[in-house]
C-alpha positions in Angstrom: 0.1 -53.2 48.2 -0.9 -52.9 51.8 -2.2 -56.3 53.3 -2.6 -54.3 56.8 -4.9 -51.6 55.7 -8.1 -51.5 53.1 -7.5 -48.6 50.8 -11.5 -47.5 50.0 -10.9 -47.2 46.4 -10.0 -50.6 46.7 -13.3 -51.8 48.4 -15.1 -50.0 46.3 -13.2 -51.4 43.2 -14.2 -54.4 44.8 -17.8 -53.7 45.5 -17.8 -52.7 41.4 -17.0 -56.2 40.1 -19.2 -58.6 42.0 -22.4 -58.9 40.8 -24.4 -58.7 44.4 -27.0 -61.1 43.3 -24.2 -63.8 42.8 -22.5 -63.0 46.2 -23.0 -64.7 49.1 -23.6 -62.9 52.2 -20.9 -60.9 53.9 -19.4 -62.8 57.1 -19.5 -60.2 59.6 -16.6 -59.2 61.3 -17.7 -61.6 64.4 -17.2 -64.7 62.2 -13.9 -63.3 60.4 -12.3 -62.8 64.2 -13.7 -66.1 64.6 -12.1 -67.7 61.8 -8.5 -66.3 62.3 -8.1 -67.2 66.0 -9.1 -70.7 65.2 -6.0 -71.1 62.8 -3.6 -68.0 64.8 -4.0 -65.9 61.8 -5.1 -62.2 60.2 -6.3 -62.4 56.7 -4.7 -60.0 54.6 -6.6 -57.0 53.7 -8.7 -55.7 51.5 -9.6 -59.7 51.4 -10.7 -59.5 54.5 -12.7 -56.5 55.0 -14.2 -57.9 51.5 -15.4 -60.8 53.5 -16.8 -59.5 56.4 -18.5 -56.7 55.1 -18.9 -57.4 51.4 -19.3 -60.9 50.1 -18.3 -64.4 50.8 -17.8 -65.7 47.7 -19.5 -65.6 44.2 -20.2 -68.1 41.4 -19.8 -65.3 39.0 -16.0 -65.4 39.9 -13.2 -64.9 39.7 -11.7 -67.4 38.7 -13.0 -69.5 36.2 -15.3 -71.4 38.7 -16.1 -68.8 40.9 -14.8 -67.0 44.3 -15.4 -70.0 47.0 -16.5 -68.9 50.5 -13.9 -68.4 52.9 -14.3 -71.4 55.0 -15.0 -73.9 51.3 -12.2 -75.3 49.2 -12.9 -76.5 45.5 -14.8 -80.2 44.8 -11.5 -81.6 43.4 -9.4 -80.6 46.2 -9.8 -84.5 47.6 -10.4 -85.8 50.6 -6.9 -87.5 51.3 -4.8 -84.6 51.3 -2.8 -83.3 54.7 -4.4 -81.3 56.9 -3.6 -77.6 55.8 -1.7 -76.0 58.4 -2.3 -71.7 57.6 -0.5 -70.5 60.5 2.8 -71.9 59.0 4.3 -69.5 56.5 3.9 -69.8 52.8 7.2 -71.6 51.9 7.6 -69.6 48.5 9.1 -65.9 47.3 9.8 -67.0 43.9 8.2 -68.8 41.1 8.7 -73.1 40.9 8.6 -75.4 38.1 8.4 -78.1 39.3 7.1 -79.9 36.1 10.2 -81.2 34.1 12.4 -80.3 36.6 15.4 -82.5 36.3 18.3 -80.3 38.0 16.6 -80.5 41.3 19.4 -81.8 43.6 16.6 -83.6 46.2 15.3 -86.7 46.3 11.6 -87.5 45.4 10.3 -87.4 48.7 11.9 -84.1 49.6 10.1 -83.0 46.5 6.8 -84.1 47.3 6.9 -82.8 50.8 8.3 -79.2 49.2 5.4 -79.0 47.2 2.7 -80.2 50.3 3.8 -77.5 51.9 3.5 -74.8 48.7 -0.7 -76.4 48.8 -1.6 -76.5 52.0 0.9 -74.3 54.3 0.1 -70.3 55.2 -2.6 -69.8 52.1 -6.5 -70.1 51.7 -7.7 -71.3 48.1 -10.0 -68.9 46.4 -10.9 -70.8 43.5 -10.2 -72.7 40.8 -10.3 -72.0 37.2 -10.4 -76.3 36.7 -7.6 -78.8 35.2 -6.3 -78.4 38.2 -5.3 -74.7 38.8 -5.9 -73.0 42.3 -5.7 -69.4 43.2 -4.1 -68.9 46.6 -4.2 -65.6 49.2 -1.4 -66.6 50.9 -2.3 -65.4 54.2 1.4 -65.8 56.1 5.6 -65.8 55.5 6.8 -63.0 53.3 4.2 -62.8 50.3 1.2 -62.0 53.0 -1.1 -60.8 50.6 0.0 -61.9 47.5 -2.1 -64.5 45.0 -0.3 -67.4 43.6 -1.4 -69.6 40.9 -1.1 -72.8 42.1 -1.2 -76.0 39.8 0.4 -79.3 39.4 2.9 -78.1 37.3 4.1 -75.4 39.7 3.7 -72.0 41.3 3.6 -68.3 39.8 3.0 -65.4 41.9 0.4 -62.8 40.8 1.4 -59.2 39.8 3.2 -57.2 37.7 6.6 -56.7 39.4 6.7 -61.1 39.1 6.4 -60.7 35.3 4.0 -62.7 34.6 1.1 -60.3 34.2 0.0 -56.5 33.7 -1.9 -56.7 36.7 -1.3 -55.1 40.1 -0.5 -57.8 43.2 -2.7 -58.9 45.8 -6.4 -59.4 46.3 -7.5 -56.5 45.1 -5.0 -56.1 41.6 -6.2 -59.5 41.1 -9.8 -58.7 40.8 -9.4 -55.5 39.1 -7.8 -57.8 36.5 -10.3 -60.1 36.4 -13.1 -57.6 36.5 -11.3 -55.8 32.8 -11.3 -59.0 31.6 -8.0 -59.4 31.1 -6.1 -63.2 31.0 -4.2 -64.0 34.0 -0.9 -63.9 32.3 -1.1 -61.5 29.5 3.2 -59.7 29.9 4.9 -59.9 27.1 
């Protein structure tokens, strides 16, 4: 996975699974500059060449409820959460439970701010596939590129080498994986 560079196959791949009359219109790479010097950031590619030249989101998906616009987040986000901060790194390399989690030395507030941080710190939210469940690009720290399911229960990292799933990491794995209608976490 190269979150620097967009391979062509993968744009292509890309091009492939949107239906174009459910796409919005592409950004334009004026408005995608635009975007990540407002918030000191580079979105990972092919994510990013996707937006500017491609399509800005699509109700045909994926996920579940469709690919949300770059500058949208889902209608049961809510309005009283922190102020997401996507310049600060993505606090996570590994998956967390933090559901039924009973052997975690900190207290309840350290908790609560560990998990802020994991929603709202260094990722944009693609979607939502409802009950809850977000898809993240995390667009800073060391999973640049990567997409993380994030849900109330925890966070699980997207990609084969995470175990989790079949498919391949990053934006474009994760549509690929979408697009063969396959189900996000189909390893045995």
């Amino acid at each position: 996975m190269d979150a620097d560079h967009a391979d062509p196959a993968d744009l292509e791949a890309l091009r492939a699974a949107f239906d174009v009359d459910s796409c919005e219109p592409p950004l334009g790479w004026e408005a995608v500059r635009a975007y990540e010097a407002e918030r000191g950031i580079v979105l990972p590619e092919p994510y990013r060449t996707f937006v500017a030249e491609v399509c800005d989101g699509s109700a045909s998906g994926p996920p579940d409820y469709g690919l949300l616009p770059l500058v949208e987040m889902p209608e049961d986000w809510g309005d009283d959460r922190p102020q997401r901060v996507l310049a600060k790194p993505f606090p996570l390399t590994v998956p967390w439970l933090w559901e039924g989690d009973e052997g975690d030395p900190r207290q309840p507030e350290e908790i609560d701010e560990a998990k802020s941080q994991v929603f709202d710190h260094g990722s944009i939210v693609l979607g939502t596939d409802g009950c809850g469940m977000y898809w993240h690009l995390i667009v800073t720290g060391p999973h640049r590129g990567h997409i993380w399911n994030i849900s109330g229960e925890g966070a699980a990292p997207f990609g084969a080498e995470f175990g989790f799933t079949t498919g391949s990491p990053g934006f474009a794995g994760w549509v690929k994986h979408w697009a063969a209608h396959e189900p996000w976490f189909d390893a045995v």
